[in-house]
C-alpha positions in Angstrom: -69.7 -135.6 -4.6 -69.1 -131.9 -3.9 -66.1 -132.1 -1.8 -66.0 -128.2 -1.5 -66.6 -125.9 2.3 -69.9 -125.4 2.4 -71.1 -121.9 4.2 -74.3 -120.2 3.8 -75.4 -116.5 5.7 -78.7 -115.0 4.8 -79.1 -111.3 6.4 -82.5 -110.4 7.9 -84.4 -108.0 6.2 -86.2 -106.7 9.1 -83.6 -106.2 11.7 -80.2 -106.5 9.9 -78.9 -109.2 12.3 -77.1 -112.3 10.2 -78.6 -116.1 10.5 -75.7 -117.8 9.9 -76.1 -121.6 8.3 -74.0 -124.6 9.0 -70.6 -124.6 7.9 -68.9 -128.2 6.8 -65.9 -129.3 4.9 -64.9 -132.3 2.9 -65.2 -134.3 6.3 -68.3 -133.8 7.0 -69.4 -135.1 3.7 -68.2 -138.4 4.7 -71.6 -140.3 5.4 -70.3 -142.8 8.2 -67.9 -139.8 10.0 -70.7 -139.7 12.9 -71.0 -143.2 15.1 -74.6 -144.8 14.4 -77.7 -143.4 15.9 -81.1 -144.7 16.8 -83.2 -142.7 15.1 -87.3 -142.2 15.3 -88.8 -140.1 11.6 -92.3 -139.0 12.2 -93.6 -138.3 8.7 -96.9 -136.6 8.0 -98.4 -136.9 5.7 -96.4 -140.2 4.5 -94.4 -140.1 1.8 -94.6 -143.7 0.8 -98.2 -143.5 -1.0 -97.2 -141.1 -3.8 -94.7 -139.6 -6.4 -93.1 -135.9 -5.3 -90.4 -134.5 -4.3 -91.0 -134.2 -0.6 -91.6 -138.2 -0.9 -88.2 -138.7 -3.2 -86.5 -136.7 -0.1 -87.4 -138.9 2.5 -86.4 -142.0 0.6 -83.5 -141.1 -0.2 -82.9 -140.2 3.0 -83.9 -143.2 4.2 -81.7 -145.2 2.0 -78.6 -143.5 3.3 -79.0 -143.6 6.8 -78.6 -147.2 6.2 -75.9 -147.5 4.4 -74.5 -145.3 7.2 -75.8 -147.8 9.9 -78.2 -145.8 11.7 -81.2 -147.6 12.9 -84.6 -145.8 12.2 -88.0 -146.2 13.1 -90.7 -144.4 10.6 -94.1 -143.3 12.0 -96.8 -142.1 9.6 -100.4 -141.2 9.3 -101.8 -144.2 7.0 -104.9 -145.6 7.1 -104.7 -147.7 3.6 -105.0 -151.6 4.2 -101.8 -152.0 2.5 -99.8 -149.7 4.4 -96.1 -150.6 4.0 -94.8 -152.3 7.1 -90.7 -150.9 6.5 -88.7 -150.0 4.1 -84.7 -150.5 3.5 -85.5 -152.7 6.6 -86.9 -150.1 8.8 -90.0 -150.9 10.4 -92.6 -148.4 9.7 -95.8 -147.9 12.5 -98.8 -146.9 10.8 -101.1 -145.0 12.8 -104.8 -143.8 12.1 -105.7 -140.1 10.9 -108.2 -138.3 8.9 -108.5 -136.8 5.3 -107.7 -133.4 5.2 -111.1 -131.6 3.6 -108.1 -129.2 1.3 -106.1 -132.2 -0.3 -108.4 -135.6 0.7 -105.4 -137.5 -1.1 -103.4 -137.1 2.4 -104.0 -138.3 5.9 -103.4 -136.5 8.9 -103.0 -137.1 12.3 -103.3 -135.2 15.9 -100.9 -138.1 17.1 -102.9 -138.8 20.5 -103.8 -142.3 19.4 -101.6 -145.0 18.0 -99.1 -145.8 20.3 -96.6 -142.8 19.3 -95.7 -142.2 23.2 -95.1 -145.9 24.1 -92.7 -146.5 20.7 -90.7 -143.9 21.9 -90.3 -144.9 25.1 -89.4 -148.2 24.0 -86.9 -147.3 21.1 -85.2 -144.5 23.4 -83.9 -142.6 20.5 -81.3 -140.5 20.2 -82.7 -137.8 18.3 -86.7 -137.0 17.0 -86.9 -135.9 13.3 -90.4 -134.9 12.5 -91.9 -133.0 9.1 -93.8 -130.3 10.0 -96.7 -128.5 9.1 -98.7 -130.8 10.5 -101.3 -131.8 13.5 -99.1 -134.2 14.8 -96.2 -131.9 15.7 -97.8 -131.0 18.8 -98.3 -134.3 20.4 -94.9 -134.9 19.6 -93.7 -131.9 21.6 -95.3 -133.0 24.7 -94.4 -136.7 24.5 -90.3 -135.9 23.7 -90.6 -133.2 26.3 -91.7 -135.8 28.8 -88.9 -138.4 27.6 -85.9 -135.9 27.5 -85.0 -136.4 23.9 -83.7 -134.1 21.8 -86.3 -132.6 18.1 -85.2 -131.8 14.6 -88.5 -130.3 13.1 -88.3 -130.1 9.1 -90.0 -127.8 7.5 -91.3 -128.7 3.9 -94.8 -127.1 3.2 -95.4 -123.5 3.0 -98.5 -123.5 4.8 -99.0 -119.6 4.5 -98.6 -118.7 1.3 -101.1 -121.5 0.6 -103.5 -119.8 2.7 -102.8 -116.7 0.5 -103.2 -118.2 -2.2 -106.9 -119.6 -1.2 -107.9 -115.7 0.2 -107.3 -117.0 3.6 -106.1 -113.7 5.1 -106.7 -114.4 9.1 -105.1 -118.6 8.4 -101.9 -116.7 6.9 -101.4 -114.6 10.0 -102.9 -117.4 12.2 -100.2 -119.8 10.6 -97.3 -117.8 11.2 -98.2 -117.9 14.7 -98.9 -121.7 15.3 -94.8 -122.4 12.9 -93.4 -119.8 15.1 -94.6 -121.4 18.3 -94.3 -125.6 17.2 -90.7 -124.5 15.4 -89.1 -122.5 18.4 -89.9 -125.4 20.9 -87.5 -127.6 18.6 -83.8 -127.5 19.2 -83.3 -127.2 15.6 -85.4 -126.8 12.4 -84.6 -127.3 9.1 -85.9 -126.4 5.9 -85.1 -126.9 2.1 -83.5 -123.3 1.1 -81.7 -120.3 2.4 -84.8 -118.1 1.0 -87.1 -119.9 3.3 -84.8 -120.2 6.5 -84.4 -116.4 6.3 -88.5 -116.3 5.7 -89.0 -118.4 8.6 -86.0 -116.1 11.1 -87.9 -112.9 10.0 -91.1 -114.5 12.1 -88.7 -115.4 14.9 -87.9 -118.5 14.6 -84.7 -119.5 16.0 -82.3 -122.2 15.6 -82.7 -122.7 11.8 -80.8 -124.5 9.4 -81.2 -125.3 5.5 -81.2 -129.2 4.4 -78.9 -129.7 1.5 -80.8 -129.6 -2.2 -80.2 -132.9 -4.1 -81.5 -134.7 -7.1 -81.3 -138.3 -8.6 -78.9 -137.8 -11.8 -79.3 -141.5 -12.6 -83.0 -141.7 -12.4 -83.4 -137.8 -13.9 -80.9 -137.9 -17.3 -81.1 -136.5 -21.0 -80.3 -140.5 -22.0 -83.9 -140.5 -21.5 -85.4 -138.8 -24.3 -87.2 -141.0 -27.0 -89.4 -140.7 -30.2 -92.3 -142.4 -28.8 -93.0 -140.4 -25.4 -92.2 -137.2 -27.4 -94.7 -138.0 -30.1 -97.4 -139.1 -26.8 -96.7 -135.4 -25.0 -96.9 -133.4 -28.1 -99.8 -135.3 -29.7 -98.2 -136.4 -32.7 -96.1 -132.5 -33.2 -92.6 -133.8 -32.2 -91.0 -131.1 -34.3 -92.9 -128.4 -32.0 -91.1 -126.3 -29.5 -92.5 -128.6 -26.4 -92.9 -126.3 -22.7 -93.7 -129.2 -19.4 -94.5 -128.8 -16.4 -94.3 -131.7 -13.7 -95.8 -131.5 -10.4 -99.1 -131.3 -8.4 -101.7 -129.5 -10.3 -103.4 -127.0 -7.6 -104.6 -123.8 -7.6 -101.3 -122.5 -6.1 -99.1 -123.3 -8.8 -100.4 -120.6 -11.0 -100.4 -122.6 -13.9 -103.3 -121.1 -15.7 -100.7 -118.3 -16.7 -99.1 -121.0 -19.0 -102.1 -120.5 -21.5 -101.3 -117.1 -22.5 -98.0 -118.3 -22.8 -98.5 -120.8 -25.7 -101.4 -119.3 -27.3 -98.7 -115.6 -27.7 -95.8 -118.0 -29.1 -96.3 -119.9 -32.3 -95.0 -123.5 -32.7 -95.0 -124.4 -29.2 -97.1 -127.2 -27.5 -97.4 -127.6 -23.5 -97.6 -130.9 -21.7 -98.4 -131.0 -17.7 -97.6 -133.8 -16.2 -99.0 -135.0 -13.3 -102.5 -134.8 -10.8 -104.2 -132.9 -7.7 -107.2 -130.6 -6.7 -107.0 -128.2 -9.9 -106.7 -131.0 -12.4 -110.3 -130.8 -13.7 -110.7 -127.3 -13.9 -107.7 -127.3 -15.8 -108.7 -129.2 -18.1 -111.8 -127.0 -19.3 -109.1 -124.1 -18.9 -106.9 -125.5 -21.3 -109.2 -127.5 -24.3 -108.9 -126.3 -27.6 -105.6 -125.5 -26.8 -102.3 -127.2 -27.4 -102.5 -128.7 -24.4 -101.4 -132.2 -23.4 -102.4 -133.8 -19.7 -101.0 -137.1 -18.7 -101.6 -137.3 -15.2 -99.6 -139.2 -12.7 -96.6 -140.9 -14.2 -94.0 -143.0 -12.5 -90.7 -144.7 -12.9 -88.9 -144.6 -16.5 -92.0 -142.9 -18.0 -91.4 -140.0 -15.5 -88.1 -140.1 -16.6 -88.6 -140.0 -20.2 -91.3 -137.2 -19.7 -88.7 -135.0 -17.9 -86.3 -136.0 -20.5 -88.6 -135.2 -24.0 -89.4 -131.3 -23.2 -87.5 -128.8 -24.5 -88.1 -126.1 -22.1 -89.7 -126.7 -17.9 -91.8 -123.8 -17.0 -92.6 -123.5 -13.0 -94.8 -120.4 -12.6 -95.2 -121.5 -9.0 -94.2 -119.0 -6.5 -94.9 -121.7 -3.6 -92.2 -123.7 -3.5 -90.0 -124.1 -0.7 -87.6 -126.1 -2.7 -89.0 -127.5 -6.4 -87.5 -130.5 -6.9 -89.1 -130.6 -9.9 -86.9 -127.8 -11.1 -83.7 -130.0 -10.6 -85.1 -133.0 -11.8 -86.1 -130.8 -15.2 -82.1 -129.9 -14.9 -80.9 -133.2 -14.3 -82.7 -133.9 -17.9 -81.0 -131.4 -19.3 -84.3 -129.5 -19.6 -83.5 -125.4 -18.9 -85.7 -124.3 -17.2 -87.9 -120.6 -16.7 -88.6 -120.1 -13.0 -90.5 -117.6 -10.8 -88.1 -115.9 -8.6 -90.3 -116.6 -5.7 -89.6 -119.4 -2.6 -86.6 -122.0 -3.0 -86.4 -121.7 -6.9 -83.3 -118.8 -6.9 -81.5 -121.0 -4.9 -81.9 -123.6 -8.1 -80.9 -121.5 -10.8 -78.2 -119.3 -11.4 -80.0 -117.0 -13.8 -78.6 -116.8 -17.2 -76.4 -119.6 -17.2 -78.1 -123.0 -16.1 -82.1 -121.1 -16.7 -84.2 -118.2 -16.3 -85.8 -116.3 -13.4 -88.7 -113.8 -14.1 -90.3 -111.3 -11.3 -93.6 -113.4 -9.9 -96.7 -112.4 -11.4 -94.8 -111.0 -14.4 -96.3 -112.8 -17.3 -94.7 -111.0 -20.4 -91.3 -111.2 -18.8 -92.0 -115.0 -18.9 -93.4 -114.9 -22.1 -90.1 -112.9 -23.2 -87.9 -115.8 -21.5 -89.6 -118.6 -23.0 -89.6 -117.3 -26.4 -86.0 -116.8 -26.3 -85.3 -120.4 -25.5 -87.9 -121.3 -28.2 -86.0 -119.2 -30.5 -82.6 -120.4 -30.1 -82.0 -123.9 -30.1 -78.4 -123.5 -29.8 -79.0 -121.3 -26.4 -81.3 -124.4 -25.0 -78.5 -126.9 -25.5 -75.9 -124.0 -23.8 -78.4 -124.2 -21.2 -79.1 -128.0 -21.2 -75.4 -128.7 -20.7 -74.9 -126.1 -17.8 -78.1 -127.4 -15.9 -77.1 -130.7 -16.1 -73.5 -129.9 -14.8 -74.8 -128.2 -12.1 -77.1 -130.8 -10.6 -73.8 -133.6 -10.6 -72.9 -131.2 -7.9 -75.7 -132.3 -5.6 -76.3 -136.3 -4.1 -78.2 -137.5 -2.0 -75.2 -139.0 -0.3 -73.7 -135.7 0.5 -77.2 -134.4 1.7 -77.7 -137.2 4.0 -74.1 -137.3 5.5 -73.8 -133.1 6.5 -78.2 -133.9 8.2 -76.2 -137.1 10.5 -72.9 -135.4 10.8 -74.0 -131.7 11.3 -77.8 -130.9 11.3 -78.4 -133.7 13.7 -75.2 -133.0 16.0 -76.5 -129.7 16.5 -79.6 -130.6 17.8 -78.3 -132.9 20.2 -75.6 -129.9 20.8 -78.6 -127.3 21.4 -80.5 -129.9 23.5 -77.9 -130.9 26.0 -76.9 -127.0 26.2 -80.8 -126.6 27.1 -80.4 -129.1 29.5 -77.2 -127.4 31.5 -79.0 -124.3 31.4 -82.7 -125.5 33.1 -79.8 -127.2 35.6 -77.8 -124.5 36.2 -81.4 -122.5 36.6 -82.4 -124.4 39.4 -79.2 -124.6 41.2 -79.4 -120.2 41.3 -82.8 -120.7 42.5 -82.0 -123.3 45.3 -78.5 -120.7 46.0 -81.0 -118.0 46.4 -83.5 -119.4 48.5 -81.0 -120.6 50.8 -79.1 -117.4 51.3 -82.5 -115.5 52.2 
C-alpha cells in the first residue's frame, strides 16, 4: 500500500487556470477512516456479464466497500434470465433495457421503468454513484433531484473519440454537449486519469476528480508464464519474439496497425486476445499472417496469457484508463503504448515501457524492435513494470473514493444546499423591504 501524499494538478490548456485534484495522506488510505455509508451504484452497462477492465473496477470496488462496512445497493440494466441477484452480499436490482445497435453485447437503459425512483426512496442513501455515459444518467438526475441526495457521476467511456473514430463528426460535438450538461449537474465527477479530467475541464466541466489507477498483482503476476499456453499463443514458435494484445477487438483500437508491425520485424509472432465488433474482420485482416486469435479468455488462462508474451502492444488511442496496460505490467510484460488518453499516466517512458506519438507507426515499429532486440532491456523493463504496479491496490483506490471522492460530494452537495437557502432568504429580504 502506497502510504505516500497524494497530489495531482493538471493546468488547462485553453485558459491557463489550474484544476486542482484531491489531495490525501497516509490517513486517508485507511479504508475504514470514514464511518459506514448507505450507498446506491447505478451501473450501466453492468459489469457483471463480462471480462474488462471497467468490470474488474467495479468489483473490486465492490469488494472493499464491504470490508469497509458500507452497505450498497447495485442497479443495472440486465435483461439475461440469469441475472445475478447480489454480489459480496449486495443485492443487485436488475432492470429492463435495450441492446445498443453499436455494441449489441450491452444493454442499456433510459431508467423510467424498473422501479429506480421507489428503491431510492426506500434505501435513502447517502450518496448516488452512477457510471456514465449512459441513457440512464438522466433519469437519475431528476429522481435524486427530487429526493435531495447528493451524485458522484463516474466517468469511464470516451464516448467522443468513439464517435471520431466511426466519422461521426456532428455525435463528437453533439456528445460534448449532452457530458458537459449530465456531468455539471453532479456534485462531483470522477474519472480514471488526470489526462481525461483535464479533457473533460477544457469542455467546462466542473467539480472533477481522478479515481485512483489500480491493478490485481495477485491475479496479474510473471509466476504465470508456462510452456504450454506459450506454445498455444505462438502456434507451436515458443522461441519467437511473442507481441499481445488483450482487450476488446473494435474498430477503435487501431489494431490493424499491428500487421505492419510484425510483417517489418523478423522472428516475432502476435497473439490478440480477446472478442468484440472488429473480431471478424480482423481475422481476414490478419490470415497468412503470424497471427494468433484466442478470443475471450478468463480466470488463470487470462492470467497465463498476460504472463507468456514478451512485449504488450496497445495502439489504442481511446482509452481513458487501459487496464490492460497495468495488468500487461503486473505480468512483467513492458509494454509499447500510444501516448494518447489515460496510457501516459501508466507508463513512465523509458523505464517501466514505451510511449510513441499516436498514429506514428515507424516510431512503434522502432520501439518494438528494440525490445525484440534486447532481451536483457525487456527483463530491465519487466522488473521496473512490475515494481511499479505493487504501488497501486485496490484497497487504497477504494479507501481515498469513501474517505475523499465521496466526502466531497456530500461536501459540494450540502454547500449547494446553504446556497439555494441562503438564495431564497435574499429574495424573501428583498421583497419585504420593497
Amino acid at each position: 500500500m502506497q502510504q505516500l501524499q497524494e497530489c495531482h494538478k493538471i493546468t488547462k490548456a485553453s485558459s491557463g487556470q489550474a484544476v486542482a485534484l484531491s489531495c490525501y495522506g497516509p490517513e486517508d488510505l485507511n479504508l475504514c477512516k470514514t464511518l459506514p455509508r448507505k450507498v446506491v451504484m447505478i451501473i450501466e452497462p453492468t459489469p457483471f456479464t463480462h471480462i474488462s477492465g471497467y468490470s474488474n473496477r467495479f468489483r473490486e470496488t465492490l469488494k472493499y466497500l464491504k470490508q469497509a462496512g458500507d452497505e450498497v445497493l447495485i442497479i443495472v440494466p440486465d435483461n439475461s434470465f440469469d441475472a445475478p441477484q447480489e454480489i459480496y452480499g449486495f443485492p443487485i436490482i436488475s432492470i429492463r433495457g435495450f441492446r445498443f445497435f453499436l455494441y449489441p453485447k450491452i444493454t442499456l437503459s433510459f431508467g423510467l421503468f424498473g422501479g429506480i425512483f421507489s428503491a431510492l426512496r426506500r434505501f435513502r442513501p447517502d450518496i448516488v454513484h452512477v457510471s456514465t455515459p449512459g441513457f440512464i444518467s438522466f433519469a437519475v438526475l431528476f429522481y435524486v433531484w427530487l429526493l435531495r441526495i447528493p451524485l458522484l457521476f463516474s466517468y469511464h467511456t470516451h464516448l467522443p473519440v468513439y464517435a471520431r473514430t466511426y466519422g461521426l463528426g456532428l455525435l463528437e460535438r453533439f456528445s460534448w454537449r449532452l457530458i458537459s450538461f449530465v456531468h455539471n449537474k453532479a456534485d462531483l465527477s470522477i474519472t480514471v486519469s488526470p489526462q481525461l479530467c483535464q479533457e473533460l475541464a477544457d469542455h467546462g466541466i466542473k467539480h472533477i476528480d481522478c479515481w485512483r489507477k489500480a491493478v490485481d498483482t495477485e491475479t496479474f503476476h510473471p509466476h504465470f508464464r508456462n510452456e504450454a499456453m506459450r506454445l498455444r499463443l505462438t502456434d507451436d514458435h515458443p522461441d519467437c519474439v511473442l507481441l499481445i494484445y488483450v482487450g476488446r477487438l473494435g474498430a477503435e483500437k487501431n489494431l490493424t496497425c499491428l500487421r505492419t508491425v510484425i510483417e517489418t520485424i523478423p522472428n516475432v509472432r502476435l497473439a490478440l486476445i480477446g472478442d468484440g465488433p472488429f473480431a471478424k474482420y480482423l481475422r481476414k485482416y490478419f490470415a497468412g499472417t503470424r497471427t494468433h486469435f484466442t478470443g475471450q479468455l478468463r480466470g488463470k488462462e487470462l492470467s497465463e496469457a498476460f504472463a507468456c508474451g514478451d512485449v504488450f502492444v496497445m495502439p489504442s488511442e481511446s482509452e481513458t484508463m487501459g487496464f490492460v496496460v497495468m495488468e500487461a505490467m503486473a505480468s512483467g510484460v513492458p509494454v509499447v503504448g500510444a501516448a494518447a488518453g489515460g496510457i501516459p499516466h501508466l507508463i513512465q517512458h523509458q523505464v517501466t515501457g514505451y510511449l510513441y506519438n499516436p498514429g506514428n507507426i515507424d516510431q512503434l515499429i522502432g520501439l518494438v524492435k528494440q525490445l525484440v532486440d534486447n532481451p536483457w532491456l525487456r527483463k530491465d523493463m519487466s522488473i521496473q513494470a512490475r515494481k511499479e504496479t505493487e504501488r497501486w491496490d485496490w484497497y487504497s483506490a477504494t479507501a481515498v473514493l469513501r474517505n475523499v471522492q465521496y466526502a466531497q460530494a456530500i461536501e459540494n452537495f450540502q454547500q449547494s444546499k446553504r446556497r439555494r437557502i441562503w438564495n431564497k432568504i435574499q429574495k424573501i429580504l428583498f421583497w419585504w423591504r420593497r
